[in-house]
N, C-alpha and C positions, 0 to 999 in steps of 0.2 A: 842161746844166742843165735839170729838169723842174719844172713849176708844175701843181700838179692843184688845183682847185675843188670843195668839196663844200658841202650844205646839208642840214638838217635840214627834214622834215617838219615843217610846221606844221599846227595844229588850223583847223579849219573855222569861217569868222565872220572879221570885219573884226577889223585892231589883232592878227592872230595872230601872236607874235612867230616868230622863227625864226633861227637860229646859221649864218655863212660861217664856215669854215675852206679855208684854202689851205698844201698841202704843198712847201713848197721844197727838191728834193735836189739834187747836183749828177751830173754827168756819169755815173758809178760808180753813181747810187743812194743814198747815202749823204746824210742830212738836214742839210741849211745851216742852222745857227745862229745869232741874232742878227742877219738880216737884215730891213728893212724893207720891208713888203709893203702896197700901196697899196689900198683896196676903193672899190667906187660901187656901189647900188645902185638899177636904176631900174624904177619900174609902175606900179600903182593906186597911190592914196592920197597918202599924204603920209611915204612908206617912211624912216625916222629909224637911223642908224646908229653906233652906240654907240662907236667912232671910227674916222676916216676913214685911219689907218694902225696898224702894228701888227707888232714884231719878233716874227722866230720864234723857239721856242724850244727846249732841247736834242734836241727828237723834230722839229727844221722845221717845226712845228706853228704858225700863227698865225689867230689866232678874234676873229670881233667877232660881234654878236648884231644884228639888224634889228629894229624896232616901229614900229606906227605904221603898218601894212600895210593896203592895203585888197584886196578880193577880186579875185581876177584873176591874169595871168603877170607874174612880175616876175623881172629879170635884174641878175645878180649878179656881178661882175669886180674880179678880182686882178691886181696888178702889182707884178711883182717882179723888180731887175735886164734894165729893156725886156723881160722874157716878161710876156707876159697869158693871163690864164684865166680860164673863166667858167661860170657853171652856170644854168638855168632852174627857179624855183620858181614854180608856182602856188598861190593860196590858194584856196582853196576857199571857197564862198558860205556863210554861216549856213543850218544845216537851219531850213526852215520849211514844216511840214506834212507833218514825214518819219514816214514810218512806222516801227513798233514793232515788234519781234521777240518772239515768245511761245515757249517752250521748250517741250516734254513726255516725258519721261523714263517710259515704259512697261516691266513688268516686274514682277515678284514680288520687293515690296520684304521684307526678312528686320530683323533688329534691325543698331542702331547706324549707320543710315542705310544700310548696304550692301542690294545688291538678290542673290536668292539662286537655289538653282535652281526649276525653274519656264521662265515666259515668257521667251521672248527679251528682251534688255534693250537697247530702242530710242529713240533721239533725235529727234526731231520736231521743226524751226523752221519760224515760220509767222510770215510779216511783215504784222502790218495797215495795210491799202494807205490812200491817201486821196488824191483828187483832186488834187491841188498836189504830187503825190509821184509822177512819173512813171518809169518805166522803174525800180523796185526789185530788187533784190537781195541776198540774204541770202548772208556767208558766214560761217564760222568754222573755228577752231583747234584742233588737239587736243594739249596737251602741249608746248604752243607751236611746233610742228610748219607746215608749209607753211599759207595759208589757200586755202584751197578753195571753191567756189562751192554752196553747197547743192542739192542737187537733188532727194534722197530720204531716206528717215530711215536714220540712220547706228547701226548695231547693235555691239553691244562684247562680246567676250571677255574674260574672268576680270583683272581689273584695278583699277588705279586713276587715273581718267580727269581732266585739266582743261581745259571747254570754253570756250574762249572766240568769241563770237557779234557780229555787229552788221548791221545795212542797211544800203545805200547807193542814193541817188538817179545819173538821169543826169548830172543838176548839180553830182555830188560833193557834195554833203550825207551827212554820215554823223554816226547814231545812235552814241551811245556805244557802248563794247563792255561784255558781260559774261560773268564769267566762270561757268559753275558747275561744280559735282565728283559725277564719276558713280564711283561703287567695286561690282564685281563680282564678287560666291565664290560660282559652281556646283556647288562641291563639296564634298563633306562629307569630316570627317576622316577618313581610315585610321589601324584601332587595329592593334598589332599586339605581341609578346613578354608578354600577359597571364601574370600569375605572381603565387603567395600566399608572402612573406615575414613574419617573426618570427611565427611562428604560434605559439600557446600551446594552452590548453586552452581559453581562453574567448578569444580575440580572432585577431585576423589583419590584413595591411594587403596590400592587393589595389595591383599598382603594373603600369604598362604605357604606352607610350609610343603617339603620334599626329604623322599628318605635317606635322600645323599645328597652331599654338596653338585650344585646344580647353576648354571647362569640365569637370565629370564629375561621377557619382554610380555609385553601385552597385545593384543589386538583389540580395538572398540569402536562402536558407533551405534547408532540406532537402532540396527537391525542386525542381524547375524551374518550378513557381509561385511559388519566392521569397517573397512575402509580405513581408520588410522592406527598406525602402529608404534610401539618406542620404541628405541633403540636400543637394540640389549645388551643388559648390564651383565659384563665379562668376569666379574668376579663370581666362583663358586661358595655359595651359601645354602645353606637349609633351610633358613628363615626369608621369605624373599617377601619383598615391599617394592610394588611400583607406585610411582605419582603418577596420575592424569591430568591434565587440565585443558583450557580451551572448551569447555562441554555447555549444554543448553539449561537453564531453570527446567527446573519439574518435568523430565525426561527421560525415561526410560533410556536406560544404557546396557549393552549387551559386548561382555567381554569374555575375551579365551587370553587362556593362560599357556605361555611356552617356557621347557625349557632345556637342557640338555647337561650330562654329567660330564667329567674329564677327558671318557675316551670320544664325547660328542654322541652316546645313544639320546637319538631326540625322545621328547615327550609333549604332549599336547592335552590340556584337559577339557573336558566338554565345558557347554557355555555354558554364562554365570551372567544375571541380569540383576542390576539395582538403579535405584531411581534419584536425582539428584534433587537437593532439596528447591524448592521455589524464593522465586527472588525475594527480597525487602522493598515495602514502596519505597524506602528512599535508604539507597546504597549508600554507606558509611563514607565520612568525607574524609579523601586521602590526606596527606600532609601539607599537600600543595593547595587544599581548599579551608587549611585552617586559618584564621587570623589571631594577633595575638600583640597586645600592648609593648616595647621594648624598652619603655623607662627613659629613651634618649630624646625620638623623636616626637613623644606625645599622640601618635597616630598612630595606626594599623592600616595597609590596605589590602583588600582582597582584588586579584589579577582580573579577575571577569564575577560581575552581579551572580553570574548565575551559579557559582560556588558556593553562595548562602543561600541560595533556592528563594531567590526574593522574588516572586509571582505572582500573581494576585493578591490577595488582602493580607496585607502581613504586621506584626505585630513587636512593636520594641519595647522591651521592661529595663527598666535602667534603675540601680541605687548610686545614690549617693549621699554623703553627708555634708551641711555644712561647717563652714570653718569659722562664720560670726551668728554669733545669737538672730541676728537679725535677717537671716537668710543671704542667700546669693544676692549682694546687689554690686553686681559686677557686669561689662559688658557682654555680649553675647557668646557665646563659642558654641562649635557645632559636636555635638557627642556621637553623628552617625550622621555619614553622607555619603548619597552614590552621586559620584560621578565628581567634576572637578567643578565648583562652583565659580571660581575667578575665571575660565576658562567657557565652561558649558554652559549655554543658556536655556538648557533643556535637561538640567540636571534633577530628576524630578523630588528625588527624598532624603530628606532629613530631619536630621532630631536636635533642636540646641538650647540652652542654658542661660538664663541671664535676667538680672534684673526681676527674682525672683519670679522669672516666672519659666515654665517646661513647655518649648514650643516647638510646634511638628507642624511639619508641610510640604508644601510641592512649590517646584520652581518649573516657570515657563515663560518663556520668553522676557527673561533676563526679569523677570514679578516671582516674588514669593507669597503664596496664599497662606494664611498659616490657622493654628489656633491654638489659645497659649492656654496653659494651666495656671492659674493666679498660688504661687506655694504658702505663700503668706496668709490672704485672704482663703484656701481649703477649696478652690472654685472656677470655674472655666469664666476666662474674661470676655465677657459679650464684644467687647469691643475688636478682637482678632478675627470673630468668625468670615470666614470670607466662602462659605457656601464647599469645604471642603471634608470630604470624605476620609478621613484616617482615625485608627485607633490607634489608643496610647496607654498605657499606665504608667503611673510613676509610685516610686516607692520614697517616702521621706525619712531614712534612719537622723532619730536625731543622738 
């Protein structure tokens, strides 16, 4: 059977509590359960023991806590099954007149606290000494890493650092510790696969990837003065996509790419030229140049002629069916007109319906010339011709 003794560090200063535990296994190794384990603690002060016995439990594991401590060595013993074991705690004295530790973190600070490239980026402690604080010593941590004894200023690579720091007297007196956080990016991003996707006649979206998250803008124009720029977009990405737009038909465009990581190290890539596609003879008509039947009012109008590109010789195909065996013989209605006829006497085109017959023409001066399609008779009625120039088809579903 084994009995091991441990204790907890205690803080510095009188009354500093502190934890015995004692491990009971038996022969094998293997942790004794439920066995009662006897403690005493003896030193400075007036050392108070949170109780004087204490079974173990499924890990052989039994803990009492000490208070009540004064500064000095104090010894600590377990008894378990006639073994005994014991451990030495010292308390350490209240710091009084202990020195202070001053940090300085040197270097080319960048944005978001990070330090960028530039100066070396160096740790500096510096403990202020005071008479009643003999024999001082500074050490600290890096990353919760070994503590090390300070000796010179401690410099860091490309990282993210947590220092933690504190003094110590001969007397054991020790200053609090603290911690602070040193973050380092010497290097700027790498841009690379620059490339102009859905390019039109007037826009383009410039897209290209970086080896760390990074912000971006563009720079573009004609020629490699560029001239216009966008606004950069502040969120850090790897995958970056600018939109262009405003640009010329079939024109060579010349752009650079920017962009900058966390701690702000800039980057700038050399230039990238693509050519924007060439217009359409006739650019796609927006919503506002469509027209379209609404079922209520029987009619359509479009705001201005020149939204159906009606220009020169232009051409109307119209179906429809009738609704008597014997064709349309109803009065006339107009199926296409510009302009307002009750109103304009120089409304010049239409198209209208009636009396079987499909009749197209021009108004002027308050006269319609027309020439009508006979539906019935399959044949242009001589009698409408009035020396007028239009084309027509008409389609007859029956």
């Amino acid at each position: 059977m084994s009995l091991t003794v441990t204790s907890s560090a205690p803080a510095p200063g009188a009354n500093s509590p502190f934890s015995i535990s004692a491990l009971l296994a038996d022969a094998n190794g293997r942790p004794m359960s439920g066995q009662a384990v006897d403690f005493k603690v003896f030193g400075a002060g007036s050392a108070h023991l949170s109780a004087d016995r204490a079974l173990t439990g499924a890990s052989g594991m039994a803990t009492v806590d000490v208070t009540n401590t004064g500064p000095g060595p104090h010894l600590v013993t377990a008894t378990a099954n006639d073994y005994q074991a014991h451990d030495n705690i010292v308390v350490r004295p209240p710091a009084t007149g202990l020195s202070t530790t001053n940090a300085h973190v040197s270097g080319t600070l960048g944005t978001n606290g990070w330090y960028r490239d530039g100066a070396p980026v160096q740790l500096t402690l510096a403990a202020t000494t005071v008479a009643t604080d003999p024999g001082v010593i500074t050490v600290y941590s890096i990353n919760g890493g070994p503590v090390t004894v300070y000796t010179a200023p401690v410099t860091f690579t490309d990282g993210s650092y947590a220092v933690t720091y504190f003094s110590t007297n001969q007397a054991g007196g020790s200053e609090a510790a603290t911690t602070i956080f040193v973050n380092v990016d010497s290097s700027a991003p790498l841009t690379q696969g620059i490339q102009a996707t859905a390019i039109t006649s007037v826009s383009a979206t410039i897209a290209w990837t970086t080896n760390e998250p990074a912000d971006s803008s563009v720079d573009y124009g004609p020629t490699t003065l560029y001239g216009t720029s966008t606004t950069p977009q502040k969120t850090l990405v790897t995958s970056q996509s600018v939109h262009i737009t405003g640009l010329q038909s079939d024109t060579l465009y010349h752009v650079r790419v920017h962009g900058a990581d966390v701690a702000g190290n800039p980057t700038t890539a050399p230039d990238f030229a693509f050519r924007t596609a060439a217009a359409t003879s006739k650019p796609p008509l927006t919503p506002s140049s469509s027209i379209k039947l609404d079922g209520s009012t029987g009619y359509a109008e479009a705001a201005d002629a020149r939204d159906l590109n009606l220009t020169g010789d232009w051409t109307v195909e119209a179906w429809f069916k009738d609704e008597d065996p014997s064709g349309f013989n109803h009065d006339y209605v107009n199926l296409l007109n510009k302009g307002d006829r009750a109103t304009n006497a120089e409304a010049p085109y239409f198209l209208s319906l009636g009396y079987k017959r499909l009749v197209a023409g021009l108004r002027s001066n308050w006269t319609d010339q027309t020439i009508a399609y006979d539906l019935y008779g399959g044949r242009i009625d001589p009698k409408t011709w009035h020396h007028v120039a239009a084309s027509f088809a008409a389609k007859r579903a029956c």
